[in-house]
C-alpha positions as CSV (number, residue, x, y, z in Angstrom):
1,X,9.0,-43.7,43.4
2,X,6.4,-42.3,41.3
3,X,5.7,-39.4,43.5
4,X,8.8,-38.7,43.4
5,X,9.1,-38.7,39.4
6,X,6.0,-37.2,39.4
7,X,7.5,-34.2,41.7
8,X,10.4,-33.5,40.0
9,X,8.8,-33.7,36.9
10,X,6.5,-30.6,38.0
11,X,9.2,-28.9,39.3
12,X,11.6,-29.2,35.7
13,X,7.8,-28.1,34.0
14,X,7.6,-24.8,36.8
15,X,11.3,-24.0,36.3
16,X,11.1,-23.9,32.3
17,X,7.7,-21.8,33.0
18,X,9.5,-19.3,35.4
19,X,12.4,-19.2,32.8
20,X,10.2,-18.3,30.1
21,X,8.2,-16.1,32.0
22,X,11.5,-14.2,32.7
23,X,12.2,-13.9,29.5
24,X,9.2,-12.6,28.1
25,X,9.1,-10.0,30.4
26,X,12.5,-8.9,29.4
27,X,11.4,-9.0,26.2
28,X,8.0,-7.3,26.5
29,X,9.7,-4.1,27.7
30,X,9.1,-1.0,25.5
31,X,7.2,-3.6,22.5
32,X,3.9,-4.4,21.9
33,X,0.6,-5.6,23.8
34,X,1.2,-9.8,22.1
35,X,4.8,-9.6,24.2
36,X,2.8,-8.6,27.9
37,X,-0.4,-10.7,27.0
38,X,2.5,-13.6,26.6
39,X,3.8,-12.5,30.0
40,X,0.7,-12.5,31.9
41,X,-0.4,-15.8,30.2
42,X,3.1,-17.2,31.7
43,X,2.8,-15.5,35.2
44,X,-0.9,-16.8,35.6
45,X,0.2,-20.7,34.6
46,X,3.2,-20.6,37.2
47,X,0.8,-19.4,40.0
48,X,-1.5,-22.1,38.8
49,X,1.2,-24.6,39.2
50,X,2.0,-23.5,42.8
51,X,-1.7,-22.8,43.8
52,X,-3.3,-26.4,44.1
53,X,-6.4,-25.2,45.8
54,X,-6.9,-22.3,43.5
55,X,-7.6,-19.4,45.9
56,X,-4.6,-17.0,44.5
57,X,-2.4,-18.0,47.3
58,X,0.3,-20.1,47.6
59,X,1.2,-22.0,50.8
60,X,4.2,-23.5,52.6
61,X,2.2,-26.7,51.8
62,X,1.3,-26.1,48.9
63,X,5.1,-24.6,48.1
64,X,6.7,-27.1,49.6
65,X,4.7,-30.3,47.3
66,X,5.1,-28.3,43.8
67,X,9.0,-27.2,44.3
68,X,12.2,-29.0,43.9
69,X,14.4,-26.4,46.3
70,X,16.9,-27.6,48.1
71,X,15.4,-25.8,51.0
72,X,11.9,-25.1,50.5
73,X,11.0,-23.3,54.0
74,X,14.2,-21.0,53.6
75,X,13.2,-20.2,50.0
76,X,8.9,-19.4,51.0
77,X,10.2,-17.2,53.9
78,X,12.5,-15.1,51.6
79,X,10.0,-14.5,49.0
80,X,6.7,-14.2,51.6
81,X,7.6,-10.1,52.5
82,X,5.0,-10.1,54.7
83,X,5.3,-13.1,56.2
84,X,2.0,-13.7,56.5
85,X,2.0,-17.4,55.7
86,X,1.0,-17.3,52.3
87,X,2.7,-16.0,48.8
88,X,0.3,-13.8,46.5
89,X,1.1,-12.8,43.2
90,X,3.0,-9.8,44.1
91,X,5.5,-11.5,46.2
92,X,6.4,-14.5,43.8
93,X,6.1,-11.2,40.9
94,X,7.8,-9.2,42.9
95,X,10.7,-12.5,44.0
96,X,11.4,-12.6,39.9
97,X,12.0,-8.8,39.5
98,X,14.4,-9.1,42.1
99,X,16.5,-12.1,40.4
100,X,16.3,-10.7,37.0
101,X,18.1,-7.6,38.4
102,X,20.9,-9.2,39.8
């Protein structure tokens, strides 16, 4: 019971973080350097949720303990473009982009 409040916990706390980073991006467009320093510090913190071991990539394993997704191998294959096992911080940068534009 308490890994599981202890899960979904982390995955409210990487949601709000993914929210926010969305939104400071949007924000940061075309302002000053406080906005993409903000953006950065925000992009960093959600890899660092995701990354347990710390190496700068993500893994299914490591995906699949720190998200709440309702299908958490569907949603890694989607966003690893190379499909190389792992998600760097292009692809999950690059997975954001791509949901903001919709």
């Amino acid at each position: 019971m308490k890994n599981l409040l202890m899960k979904t916990v982390m995955s409210i706390a990487l949601l709000a973080s993914l929210n926010t980073f969305a939104e400071t991006t949007n924000s940061s467009k075309g302002t000053n350097n406080t906005n993409t320093t903000e953006a950065k510090k925000t992009k960093n913190k959600r890899m660092r949720k995701l990354d347990n071991n710390k190496d700068g990539e993500v893994t299914r394993k490591e995906f699949k303990k720190n998200t709440n997704a309702e299908n958490p191998k569907k949603r890694f294959n989607r966003i690893d473009k190379n499909n190389d096992g792992t998600l760097s911080r292009k692809e999950v940068k690059n997975k954001r982009k791509n949901k903001q534009n919709k």
